[in-house]
BAPADREN-184106 format. One record per atom (N, C-alpha, C): residue in three letters; x negated, z, y. Coordinates in steps of 0.001 Angstrom, whole numbers, padded with zeros to 6 digits, always signed. Each point is the difference from the previous one (the first is absolute). Layout:
! BAPADREN-184106
ALAXZY ...
//
This chain:
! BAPADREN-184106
UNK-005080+018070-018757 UNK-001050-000480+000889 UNK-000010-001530-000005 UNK+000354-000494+001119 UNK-000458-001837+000058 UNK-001325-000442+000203 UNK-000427-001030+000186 UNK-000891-000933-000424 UNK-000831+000164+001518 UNK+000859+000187+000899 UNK-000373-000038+001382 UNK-000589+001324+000592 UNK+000098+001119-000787 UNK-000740+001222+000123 UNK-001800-000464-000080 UNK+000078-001014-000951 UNK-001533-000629-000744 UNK-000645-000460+001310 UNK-001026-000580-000149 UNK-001183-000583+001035 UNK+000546-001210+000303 UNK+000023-000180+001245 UNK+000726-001435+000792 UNK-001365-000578+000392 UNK-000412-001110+000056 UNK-001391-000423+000463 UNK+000208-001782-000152 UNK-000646-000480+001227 UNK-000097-001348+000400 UNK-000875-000712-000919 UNK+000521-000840-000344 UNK-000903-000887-001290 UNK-000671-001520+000819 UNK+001089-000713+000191 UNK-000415-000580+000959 UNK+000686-001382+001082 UNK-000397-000951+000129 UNK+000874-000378+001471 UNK-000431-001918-000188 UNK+001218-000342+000166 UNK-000278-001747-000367 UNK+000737-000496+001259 UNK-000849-000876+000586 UNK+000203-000650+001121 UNK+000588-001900-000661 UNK-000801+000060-000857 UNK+000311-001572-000536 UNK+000407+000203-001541 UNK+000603-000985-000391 UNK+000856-000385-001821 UNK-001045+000421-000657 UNK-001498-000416+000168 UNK-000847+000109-000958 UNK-000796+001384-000076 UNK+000103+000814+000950 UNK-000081+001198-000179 UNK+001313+001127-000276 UNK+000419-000372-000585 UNK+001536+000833-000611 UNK-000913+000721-001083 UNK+000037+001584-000268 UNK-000774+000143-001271 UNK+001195-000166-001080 UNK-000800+000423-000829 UNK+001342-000181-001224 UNK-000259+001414-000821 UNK+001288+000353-000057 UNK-000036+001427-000785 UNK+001114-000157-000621 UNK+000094+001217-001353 UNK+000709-000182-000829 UNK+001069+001164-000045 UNK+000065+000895+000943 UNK+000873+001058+000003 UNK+001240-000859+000877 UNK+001433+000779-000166 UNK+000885-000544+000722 UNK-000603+000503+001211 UNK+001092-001217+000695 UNK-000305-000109+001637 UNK+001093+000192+000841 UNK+000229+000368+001079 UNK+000621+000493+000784 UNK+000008-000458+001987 UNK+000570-000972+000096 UNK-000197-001008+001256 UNK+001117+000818+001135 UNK-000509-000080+001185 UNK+000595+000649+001306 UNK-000171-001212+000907 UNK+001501-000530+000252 UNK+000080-001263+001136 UNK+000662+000571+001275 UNK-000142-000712+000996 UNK+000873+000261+000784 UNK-000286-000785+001468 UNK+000266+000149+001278 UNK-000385-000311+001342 UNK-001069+000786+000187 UNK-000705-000517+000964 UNK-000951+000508+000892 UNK+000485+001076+000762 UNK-000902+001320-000268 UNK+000213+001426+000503 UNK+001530+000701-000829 UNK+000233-000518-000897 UNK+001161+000528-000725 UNK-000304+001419-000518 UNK-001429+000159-000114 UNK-000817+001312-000822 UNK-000029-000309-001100 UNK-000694-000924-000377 UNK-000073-000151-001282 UNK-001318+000918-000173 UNK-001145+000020+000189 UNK-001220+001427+000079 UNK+000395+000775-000201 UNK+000862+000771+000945 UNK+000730+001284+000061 UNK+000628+000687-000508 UNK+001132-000885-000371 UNK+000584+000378-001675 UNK-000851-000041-000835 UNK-001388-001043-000476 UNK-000480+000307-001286 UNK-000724+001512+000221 UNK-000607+000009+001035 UNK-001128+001352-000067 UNK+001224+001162-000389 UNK+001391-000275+000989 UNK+000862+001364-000480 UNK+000269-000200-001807 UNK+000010-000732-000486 UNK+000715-000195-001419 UNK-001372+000558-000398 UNK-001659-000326+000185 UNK-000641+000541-000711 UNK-000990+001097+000382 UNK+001010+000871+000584 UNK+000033+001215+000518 UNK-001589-000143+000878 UNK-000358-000797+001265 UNK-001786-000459-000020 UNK+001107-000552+001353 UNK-001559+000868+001096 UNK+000317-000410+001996 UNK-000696-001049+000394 UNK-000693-000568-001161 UNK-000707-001168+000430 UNK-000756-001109-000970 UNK+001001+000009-001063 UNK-000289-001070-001062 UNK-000050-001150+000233 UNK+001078-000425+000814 UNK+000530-001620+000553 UNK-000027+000216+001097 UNK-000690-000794+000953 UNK-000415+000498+001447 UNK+001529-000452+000943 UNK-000181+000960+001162 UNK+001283-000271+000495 UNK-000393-000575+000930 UNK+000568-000924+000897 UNK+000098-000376+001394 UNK+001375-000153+000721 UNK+000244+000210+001562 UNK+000954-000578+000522 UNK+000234-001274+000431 UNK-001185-000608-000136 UNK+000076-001304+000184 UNK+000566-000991-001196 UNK+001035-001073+000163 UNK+000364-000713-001355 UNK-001129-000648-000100 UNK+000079-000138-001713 UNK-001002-001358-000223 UNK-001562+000470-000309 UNK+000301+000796-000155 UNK-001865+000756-000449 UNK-000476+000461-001067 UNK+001195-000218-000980 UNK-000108-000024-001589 UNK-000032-001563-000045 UNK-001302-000853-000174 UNK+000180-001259+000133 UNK-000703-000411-001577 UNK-000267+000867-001082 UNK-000166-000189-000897 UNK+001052+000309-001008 UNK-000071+000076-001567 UNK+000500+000613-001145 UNK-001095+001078-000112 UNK+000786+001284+000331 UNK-000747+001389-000572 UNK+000992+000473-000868 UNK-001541+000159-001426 UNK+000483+000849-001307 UNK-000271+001453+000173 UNK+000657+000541-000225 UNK-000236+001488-000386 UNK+000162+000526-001532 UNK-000744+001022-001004 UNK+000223+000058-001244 UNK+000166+001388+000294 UNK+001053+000151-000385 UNK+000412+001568-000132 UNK+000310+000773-001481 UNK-000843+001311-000160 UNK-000331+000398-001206 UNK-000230-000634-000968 UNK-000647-001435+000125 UNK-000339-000511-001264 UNK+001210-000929-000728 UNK+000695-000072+000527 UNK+001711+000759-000714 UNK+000811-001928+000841 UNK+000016+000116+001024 UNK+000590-001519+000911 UNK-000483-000154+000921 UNK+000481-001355+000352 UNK-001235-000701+001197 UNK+001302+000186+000927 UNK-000349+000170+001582 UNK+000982-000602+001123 UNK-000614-001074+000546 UNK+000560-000610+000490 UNK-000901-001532+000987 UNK+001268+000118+001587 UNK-000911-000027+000737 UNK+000329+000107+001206 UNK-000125-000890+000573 UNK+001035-000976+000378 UNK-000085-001542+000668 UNK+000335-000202+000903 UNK-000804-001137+000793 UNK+000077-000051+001518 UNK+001538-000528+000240 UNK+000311+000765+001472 UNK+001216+000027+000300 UNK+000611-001355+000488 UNK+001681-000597-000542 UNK+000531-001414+001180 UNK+000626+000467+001133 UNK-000091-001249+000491 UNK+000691+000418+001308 UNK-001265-000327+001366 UNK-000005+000975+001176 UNK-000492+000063+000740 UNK-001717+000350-000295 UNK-000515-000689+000258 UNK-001544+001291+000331 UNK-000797-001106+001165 UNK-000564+000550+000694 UNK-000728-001101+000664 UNK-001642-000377-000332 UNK+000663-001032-000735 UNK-001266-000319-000548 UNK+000019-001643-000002 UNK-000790-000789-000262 UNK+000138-001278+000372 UNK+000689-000762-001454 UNK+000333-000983+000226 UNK+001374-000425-000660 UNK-000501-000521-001952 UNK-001793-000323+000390 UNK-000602-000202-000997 UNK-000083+001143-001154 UNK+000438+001004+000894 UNK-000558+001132-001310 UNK+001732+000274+000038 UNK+000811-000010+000500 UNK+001217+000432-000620 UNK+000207-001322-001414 UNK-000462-001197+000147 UNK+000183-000893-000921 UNK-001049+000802-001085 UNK-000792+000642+000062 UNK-000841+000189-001202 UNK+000870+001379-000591 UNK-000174+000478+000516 UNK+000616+001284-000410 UNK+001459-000052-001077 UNK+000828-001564+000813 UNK+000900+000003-000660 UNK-000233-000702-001481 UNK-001089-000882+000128 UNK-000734-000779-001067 UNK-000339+001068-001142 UNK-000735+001187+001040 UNK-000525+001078-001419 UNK+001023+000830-000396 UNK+001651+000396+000385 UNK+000721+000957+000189 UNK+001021-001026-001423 UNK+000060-001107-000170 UNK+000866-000882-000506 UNK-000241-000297-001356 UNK-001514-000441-000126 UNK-000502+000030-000996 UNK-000317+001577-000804 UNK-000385+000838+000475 UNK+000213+001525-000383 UNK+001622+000143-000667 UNK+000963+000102+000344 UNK+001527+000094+000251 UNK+000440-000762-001395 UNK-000893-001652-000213 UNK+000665-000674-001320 UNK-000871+000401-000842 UNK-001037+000220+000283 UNK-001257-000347-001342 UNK-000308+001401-000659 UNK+000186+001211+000740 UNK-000778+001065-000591 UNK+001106+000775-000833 UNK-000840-000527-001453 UNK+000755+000331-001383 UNK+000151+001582-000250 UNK-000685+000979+000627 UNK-000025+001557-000440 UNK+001001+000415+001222 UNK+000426-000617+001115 UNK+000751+000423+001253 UNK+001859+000503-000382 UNK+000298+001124-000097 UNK+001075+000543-001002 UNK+001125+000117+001383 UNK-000386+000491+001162 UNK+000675+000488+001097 UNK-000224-000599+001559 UNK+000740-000007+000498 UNK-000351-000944+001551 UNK+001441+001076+000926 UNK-000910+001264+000497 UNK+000692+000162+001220 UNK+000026-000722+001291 UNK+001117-000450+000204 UNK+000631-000333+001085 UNK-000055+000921+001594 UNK-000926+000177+000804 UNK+000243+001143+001074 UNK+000432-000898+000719 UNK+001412+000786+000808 UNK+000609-000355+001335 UNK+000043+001568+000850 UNK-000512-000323+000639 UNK+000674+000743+001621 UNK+001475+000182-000098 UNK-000328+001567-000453 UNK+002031+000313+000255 UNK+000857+000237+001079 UNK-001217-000567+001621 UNK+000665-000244+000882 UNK+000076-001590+000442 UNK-000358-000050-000607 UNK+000009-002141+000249 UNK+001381-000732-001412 UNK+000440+001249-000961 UNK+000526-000541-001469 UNK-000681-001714-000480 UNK+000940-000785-000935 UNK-000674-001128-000192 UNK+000130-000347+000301 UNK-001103-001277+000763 UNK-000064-001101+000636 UNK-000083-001424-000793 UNK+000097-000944+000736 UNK-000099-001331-000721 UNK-001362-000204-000803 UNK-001279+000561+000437 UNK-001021+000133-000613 UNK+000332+000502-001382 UNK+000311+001049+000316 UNK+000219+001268-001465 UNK+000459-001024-000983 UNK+001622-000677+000885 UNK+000320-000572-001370 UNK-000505-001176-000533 UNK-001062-000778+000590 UNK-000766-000737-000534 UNK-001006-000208-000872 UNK-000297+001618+000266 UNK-001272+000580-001021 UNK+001030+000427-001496 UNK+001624+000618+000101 UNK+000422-000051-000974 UNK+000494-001105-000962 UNK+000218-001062+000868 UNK+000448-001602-000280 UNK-001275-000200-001012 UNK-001403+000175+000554 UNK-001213-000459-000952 UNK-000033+000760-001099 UNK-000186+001428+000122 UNK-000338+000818-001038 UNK+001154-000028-001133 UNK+001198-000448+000259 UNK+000946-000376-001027 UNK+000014-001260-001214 UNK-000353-001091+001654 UNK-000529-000838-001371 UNK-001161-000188-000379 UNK-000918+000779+000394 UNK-001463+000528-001483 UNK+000720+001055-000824 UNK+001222+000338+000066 UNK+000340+000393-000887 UNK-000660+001773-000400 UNK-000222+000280+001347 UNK-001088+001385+000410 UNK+001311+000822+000249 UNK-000615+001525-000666 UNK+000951+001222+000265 UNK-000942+000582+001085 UNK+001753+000367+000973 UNK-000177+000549+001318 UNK+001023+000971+000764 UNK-000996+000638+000234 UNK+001433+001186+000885 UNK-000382+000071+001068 UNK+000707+000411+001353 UNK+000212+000526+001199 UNK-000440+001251+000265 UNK-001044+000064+000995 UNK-000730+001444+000433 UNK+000389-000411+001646 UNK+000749+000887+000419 UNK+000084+000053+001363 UNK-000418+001259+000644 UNK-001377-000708+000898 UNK-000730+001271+000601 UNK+000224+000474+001567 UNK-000316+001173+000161 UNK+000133+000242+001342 UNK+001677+000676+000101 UNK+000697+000789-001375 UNK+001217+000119+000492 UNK+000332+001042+000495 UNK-001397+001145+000516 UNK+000828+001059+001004 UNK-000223-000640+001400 UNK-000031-001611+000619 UNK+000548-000198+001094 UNK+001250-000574+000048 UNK+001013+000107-000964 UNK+000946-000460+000020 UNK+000901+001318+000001 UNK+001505-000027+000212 UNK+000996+001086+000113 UNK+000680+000019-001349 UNK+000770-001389-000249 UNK+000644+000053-000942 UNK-000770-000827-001456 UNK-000218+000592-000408 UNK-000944-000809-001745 UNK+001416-000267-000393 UNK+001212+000460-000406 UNK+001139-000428-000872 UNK+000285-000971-000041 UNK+000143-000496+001367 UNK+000503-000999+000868 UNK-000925-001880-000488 UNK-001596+000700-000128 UNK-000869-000906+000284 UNK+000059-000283-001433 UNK-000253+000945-000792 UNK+000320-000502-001865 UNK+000972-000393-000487 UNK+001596+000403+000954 UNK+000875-001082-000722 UNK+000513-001449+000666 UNK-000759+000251+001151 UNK+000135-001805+000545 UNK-001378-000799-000963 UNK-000863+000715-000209 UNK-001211-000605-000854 UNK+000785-000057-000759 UNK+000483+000432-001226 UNK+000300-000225-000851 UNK+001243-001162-000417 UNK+000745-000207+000799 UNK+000968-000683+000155 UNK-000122-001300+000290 UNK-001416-000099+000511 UNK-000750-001293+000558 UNK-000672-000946-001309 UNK-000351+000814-000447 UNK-000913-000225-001378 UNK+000899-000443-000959 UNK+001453+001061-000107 UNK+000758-000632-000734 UNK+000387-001194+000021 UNK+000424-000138+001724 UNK+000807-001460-000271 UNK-001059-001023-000212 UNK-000978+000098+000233 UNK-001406-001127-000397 UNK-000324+000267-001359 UNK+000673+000818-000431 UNK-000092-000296-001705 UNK-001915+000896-000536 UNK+000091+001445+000945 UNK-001406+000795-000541 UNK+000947+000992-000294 UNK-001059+000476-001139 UNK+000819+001476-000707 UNK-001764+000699-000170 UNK-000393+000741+001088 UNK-001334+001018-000205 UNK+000257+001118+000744 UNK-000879+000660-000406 UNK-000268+001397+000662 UNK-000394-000114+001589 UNK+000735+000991+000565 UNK-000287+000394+001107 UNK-000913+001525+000136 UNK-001043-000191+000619 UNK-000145+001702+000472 UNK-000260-000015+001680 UNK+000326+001345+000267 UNK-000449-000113+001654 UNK-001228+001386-000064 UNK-000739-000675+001244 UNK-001343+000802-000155 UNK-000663+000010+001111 UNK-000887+001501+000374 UNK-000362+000299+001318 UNK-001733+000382-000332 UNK-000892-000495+000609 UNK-001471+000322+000015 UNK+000026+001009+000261 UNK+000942+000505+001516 UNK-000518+001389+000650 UNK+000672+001127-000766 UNK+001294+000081-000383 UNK+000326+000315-001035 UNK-000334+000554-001083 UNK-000260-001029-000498 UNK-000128-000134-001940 UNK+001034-000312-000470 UNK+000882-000079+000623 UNK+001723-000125-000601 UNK-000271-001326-000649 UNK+000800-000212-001429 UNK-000190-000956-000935 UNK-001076-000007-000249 UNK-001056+000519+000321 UNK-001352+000130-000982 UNK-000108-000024-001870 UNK+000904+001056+000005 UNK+000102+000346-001353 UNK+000681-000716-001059 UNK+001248-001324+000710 UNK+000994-000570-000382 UNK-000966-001005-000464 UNK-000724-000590+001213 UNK-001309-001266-000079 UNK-000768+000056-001080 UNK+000064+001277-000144 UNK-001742+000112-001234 UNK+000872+000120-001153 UNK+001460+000598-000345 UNK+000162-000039-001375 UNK+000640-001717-000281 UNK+000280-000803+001115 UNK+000630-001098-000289 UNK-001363-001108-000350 UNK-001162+000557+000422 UNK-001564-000839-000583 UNK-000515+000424-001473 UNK+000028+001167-000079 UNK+000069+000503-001333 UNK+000487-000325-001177 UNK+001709-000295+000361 UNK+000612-000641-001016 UNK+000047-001508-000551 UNK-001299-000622+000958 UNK-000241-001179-000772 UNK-001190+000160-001148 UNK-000517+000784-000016 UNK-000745+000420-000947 UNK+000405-000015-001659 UNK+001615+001068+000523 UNK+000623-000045-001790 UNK+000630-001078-000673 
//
């Protein structure tokens, strides 16, 4: 039985640095673009249709939302880069609160990476990996959305080959909301920061 069978429940939501709470269980960070599903995947990972609210609109996760699941690890759900239409002041804050989160938070063990496994990586992606490398942050690749793609083989070994020659060696998983596919891969690869 995993951790994610347990009670998933919203703790709470920081718009600015000084409302970051501070908790002491490991933590568990979900980055990505705007509308990547970052919601979507968490509610599927913690088996819950409406833990992390969904929208189709980018840009409407404009805070840090914690979630504490079974007592057990935190997820933090962070507002998406890239596109959202929102005015240019709050993409500067967001990135202000997304940056400082990323270096400073000492219990933060994991930082999924979501890309669109019909978009693969973009120059964004690898910018967010350029940073999280040198904070010196462990990170793997969650690519969501992959039953709209044909070939996954194809898309994990050009990913992978990409990463290589830029000198990353992490985990890949591919993963579907509507699905569940990689659900199960997701939750034992959060788990194992625990041991």
């Amino acid at each position: 039985m995993t951790i994610f069978s347990g009670q998933a429940v919203f703790t709470a939501g920081a718009a600015e640095i000084d409302r970051i709470p501070q908790y002491f269980l490991p933590e568990v960070a979900f980055i990505g673009k705007s509308n990547v599903g970052k919601s979507s995947l968490i509610n599927a990972v913690c088996n819950h249709h409406n833990l992390a609210k969904v929208s189709k609109t980018p840009g409407r996760t404009q805070q840090i939302n914690f979630f504490t699941v079974a007592n057990k690890i935190i997820l933090a759900d962070l507002p998406g880069y890239g596109f959202a239409d929102v005015p240019d002041y709050k993409h500067q804050e967001w990135e202000k609160l997304i940056l400082y989160y990323l270096k400073n938070r000492y219990n933060l063990k994991l930082i999924n990476v979501l890309i669109d496994a019909r978009r693969n990586i973009k120059s964004h992606d690898l910018e967010i990996l350029s940073l999280l490398s040198s904070y010196n942050r462990h990170f793997q690749i969650v690519f969501t959305k992959i039953d709209k793609i044909s070939d996954k083989t194809e898309l994990l070994n050009s990913s992978k080959n990409l990463l290589a020659s830029l000198g990353y060696s992490c985990n890949l998983i591919t993963t579907s909301s509507r699905s569940r596919e990689g659900a199960k891969e997701l939750q034992f690869s959060l788990e194992r920061i625990r041991s």
